[in-house]
C-alpha angles and dihedrals in degrees: 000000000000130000107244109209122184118188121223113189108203115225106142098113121117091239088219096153089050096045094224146048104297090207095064101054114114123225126219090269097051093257116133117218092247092049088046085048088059104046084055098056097037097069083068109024117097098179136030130338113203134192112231109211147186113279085249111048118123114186105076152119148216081289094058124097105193115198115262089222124024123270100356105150133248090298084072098048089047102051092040079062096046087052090062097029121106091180126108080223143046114190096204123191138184110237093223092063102109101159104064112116112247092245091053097114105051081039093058086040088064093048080059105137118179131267112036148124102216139359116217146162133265139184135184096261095042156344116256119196105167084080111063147049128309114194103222079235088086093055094098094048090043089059089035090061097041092050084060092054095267114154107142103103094211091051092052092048092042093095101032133096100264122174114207129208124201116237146179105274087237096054088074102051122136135202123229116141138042082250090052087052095052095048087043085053096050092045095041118116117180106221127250113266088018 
């Protein structure tokens, strides 16, 4: 039987540090963060890849998850995917993660060790993981815990089986602010072949 994997990218913050929507901004290349989201879960998804949103947003469409509550934080987009998703997988990824290479995600699949909940990466400076693999078993701990008022993503995964992949430092990088955008601009590098 084949795994089934869906992607969610997660874009449903309300992007207050940077001043404006994080999934709109444009790379050097062209390329948008939430197009560039998309290239990096679609070499391993083999469903469906959603867009979690903000409660409020107006301008979707059937990809689109919108929150359930506003500003809830990326549990709630997670969970609201896991409520649609048929898959045993769900590849999620953080939208501001700009310096991911395009192939991440079949590479962390072949870093996959049984058993775990989830695979995700690590550096030497943090955990990140808005950027991995969720199995759809945790689904009824993940509402439990929101239901309890749960919403802070490390405290969720702290008792759970996680299986965690070194990375470069700079693979992991997130953007937050307008000064975080011009440093990622000035670092950025489209791949070859991309």
């Amino acid at each position: 039987m084949q795994t089934m994997i869906d992607g969610l990218i997660l874009a449903g913050g309300r992007s207050s540090r940077m001043g404006t929507d994080k999934s709109g901004l444009v790379l050097p290349d062209g390329m948008s963060l939430i197009a560039r989201a998309y290239e990096l879960l679609k070499v391993a998804v083999n469903g469906c890849v959603w867009v979690s949103r903000s409660w409020d947003y107006h301008n979707g469409n059937s990809y689109d998850l919108c929150d359930d509550e506003p500003y809830a934080g990326p549990l709630s987009g997670i969970e609201r995917a896991m409520g649609v998703s048929q898959a045993n997988y769900l590849a999620v990824l953080a939208v501001d993660l700009p310096f991911l290479p395009l192939n991440f995600y079949s590479w962390l699949l072949t870093k996959w060790q049984e058993p775990v909940d989830a695979l995700m990466p690590r550096s030497h400076d943090h955990k990140q993981p808005l950027a991995g693999f969720w199995s759809l078993q945790l689904m009824p701990v993940l509402q439990s815990y929101r239901q309890e008022g749960g919403r802070n993503v490390q405290d969720f995964l702290a008792s759970r089986r996680i299986g965690w992949v070194q990375v470069p430092d700079s693979w992991i990088v997130n953007i937050n602010t307008p000064g975080d955008w011009e440093s990622c601009l000035l670092r950025f590098r489209p791949e070859k072949g991309s």
